[in-house]
N, C-alpha and C positions, 0 to 999 in steps of 0.2 A: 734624330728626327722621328715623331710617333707617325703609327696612323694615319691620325684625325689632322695632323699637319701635311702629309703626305694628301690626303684626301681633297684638302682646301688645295692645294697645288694643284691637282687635279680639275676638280672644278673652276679653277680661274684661267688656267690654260683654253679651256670648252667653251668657256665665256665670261670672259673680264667682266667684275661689276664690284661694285663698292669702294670703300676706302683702298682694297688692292690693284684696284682697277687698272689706273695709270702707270703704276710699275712695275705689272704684270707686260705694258703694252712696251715698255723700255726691254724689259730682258726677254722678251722674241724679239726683238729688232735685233741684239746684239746676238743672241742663239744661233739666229735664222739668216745672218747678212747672208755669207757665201751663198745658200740658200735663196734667195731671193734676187742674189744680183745676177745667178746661174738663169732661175726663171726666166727674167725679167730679158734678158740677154735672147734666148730662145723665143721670147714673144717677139720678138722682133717689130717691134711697132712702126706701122709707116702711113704718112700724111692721111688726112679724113678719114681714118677708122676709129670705130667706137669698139672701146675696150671696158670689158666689166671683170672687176675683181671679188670672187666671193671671200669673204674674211680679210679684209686691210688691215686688221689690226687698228694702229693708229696714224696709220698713212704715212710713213715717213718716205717707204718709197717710192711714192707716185711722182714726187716732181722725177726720178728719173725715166720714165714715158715720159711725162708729158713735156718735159726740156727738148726732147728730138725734134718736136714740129709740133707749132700754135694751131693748128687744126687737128691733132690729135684731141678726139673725146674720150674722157674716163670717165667709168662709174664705177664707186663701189659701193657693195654692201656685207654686213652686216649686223649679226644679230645680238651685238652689245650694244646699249644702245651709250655707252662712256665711250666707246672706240670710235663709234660712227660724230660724238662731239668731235675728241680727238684729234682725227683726221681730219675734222673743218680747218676746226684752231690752226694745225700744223698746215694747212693748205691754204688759206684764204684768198691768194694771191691770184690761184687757178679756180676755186671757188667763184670766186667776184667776177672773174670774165668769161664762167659760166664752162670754163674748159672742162673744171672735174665735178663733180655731184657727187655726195655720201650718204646714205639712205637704211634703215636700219631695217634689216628682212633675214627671210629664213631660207636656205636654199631651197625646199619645199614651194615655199612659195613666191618666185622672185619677180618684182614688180616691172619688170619690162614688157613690151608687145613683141608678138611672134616675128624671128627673123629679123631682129634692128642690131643686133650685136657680129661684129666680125672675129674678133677673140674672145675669150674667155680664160680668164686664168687662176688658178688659186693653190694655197699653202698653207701646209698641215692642216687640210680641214676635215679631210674625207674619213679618219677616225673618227669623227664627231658624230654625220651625216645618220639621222636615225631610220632611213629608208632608204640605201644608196639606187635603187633603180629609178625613185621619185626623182631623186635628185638631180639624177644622169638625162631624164625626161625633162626637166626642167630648163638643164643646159640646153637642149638640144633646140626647145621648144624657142629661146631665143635668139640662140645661133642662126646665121642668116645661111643660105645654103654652101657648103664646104664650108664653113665657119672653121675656125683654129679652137682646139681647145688646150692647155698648159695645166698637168696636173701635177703636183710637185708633193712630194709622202716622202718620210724616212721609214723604210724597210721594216718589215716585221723582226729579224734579224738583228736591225738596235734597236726598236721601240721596246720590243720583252724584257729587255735586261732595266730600263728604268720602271720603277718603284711607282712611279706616278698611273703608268699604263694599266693598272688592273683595275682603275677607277674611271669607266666613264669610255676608257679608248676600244676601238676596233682596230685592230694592225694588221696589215697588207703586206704580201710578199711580192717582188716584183711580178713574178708570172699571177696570182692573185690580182694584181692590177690589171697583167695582159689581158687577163681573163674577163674581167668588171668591165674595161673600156670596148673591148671586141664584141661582148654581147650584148652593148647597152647601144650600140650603133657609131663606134667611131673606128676608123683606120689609124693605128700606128705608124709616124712618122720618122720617129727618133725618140731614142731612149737616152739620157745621160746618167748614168750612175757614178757618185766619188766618196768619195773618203772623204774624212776630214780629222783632226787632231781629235784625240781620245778626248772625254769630258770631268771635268772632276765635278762630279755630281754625289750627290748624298754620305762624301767620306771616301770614296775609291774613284775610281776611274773605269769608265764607260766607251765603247768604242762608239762611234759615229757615222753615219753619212746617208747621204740622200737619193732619190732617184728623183727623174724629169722626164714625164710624157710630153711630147708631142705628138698630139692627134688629132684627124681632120673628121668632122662629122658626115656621115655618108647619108 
């Protein structure tokens, strides 16, 4: 693999768009499950809260929120705007009776009012974030007071050694994160850190795994 193929990986991971769009949005679902089901597990989602997901990808996981209890609200967004179709198509079900909403934004600028969100959770996005303090202000600003936040990265540790990460990514060490979330105004609640099976990526084998913030906005 060159480059300039290397580099399109890169960029469609940042944000799916084009004719790779959609199968860009398949091999994160499969990359990212343990990943995801860890999250989603830690969000702990319970009756009438509204939960918003930055980066859904193409939503494959939201019916698991939103199967726990019909009065669970979800939103997500998104600044693809194939991923945020995506996620309709694959949701329609929860769409149609207004459970889940997919909206296509930037974390910079996220289109809620202050204080109406109870969680907040998102995955692999925070390499991407082109101002992470804006960002951090943005959560906060619609976090409702103690609001949850769920931040879920793979380690600076494995992101280095993929080929794709020197295009586009910013990579975090776990204390790096302690650091970003403790100064931007949130309390650490819980940290998960795991392993996962080596990856056979670009011809060798990569080691893997993930960390999971839990943290409450002060």
């Amino acid at each position: 693999m060159n480059e300039e193929e290397i580099k399109l990986i890169a960029s469609q991971l940042r944000k799916p768009k084009g004719e790779y769009a959609k199968k860009v949005g398949v091999t994160m679902n499969e990359g990212n499950l343990l990943m995801n089901k860890k999250t989603i597990a830690l969000l702990d989602a319970q009756p009438n809260e509204t939960i918003l997901e930055i980066g859904m990808g193409n939503g494959l996981f939201v019916k698991d929120i939103l199967s726990i209890d019909s009065t669970i609200c979800y939103i997500g967004c998104d600044f693809s705007d194939v991923m945020v179709q995506e996620s309709i198509s694959n949701n329609q079900i929860y769409v149609a009776n207004s459970q889940a909403q997919f909206i296509e934004a930037n974390i910079n600028k996220l289109p809620q009012k202050p204080s109406t969100v109870d969680k907040l959770f998102t995955v692999n996005t925070l390499y991407f974030w082109d101002d992470v303090s804006l960002g951090f202000s943005e959560i906060k600003r619609v976090l409702k007071d103690k609001g949850q936040l769920i931040l879920s990265i793979r380690p600076k540790s494995v992101m280095d050694d993929f080929p794709i990460t020197k295009y586009g990514f910013t990579t975090f060490s776990k204390l790096d994160a302690v650091e970003i979330l403790t100064q931007n105004g949130f309390e650490i609640n819980e940290i998960v850190e795991e392993e996962e099976e080596e990856l056979d990526f670009f011809g060798g084998k990569l080691k893997n795994g993930f960390l999971v913030f839990k943290a409450t906005k002060l």
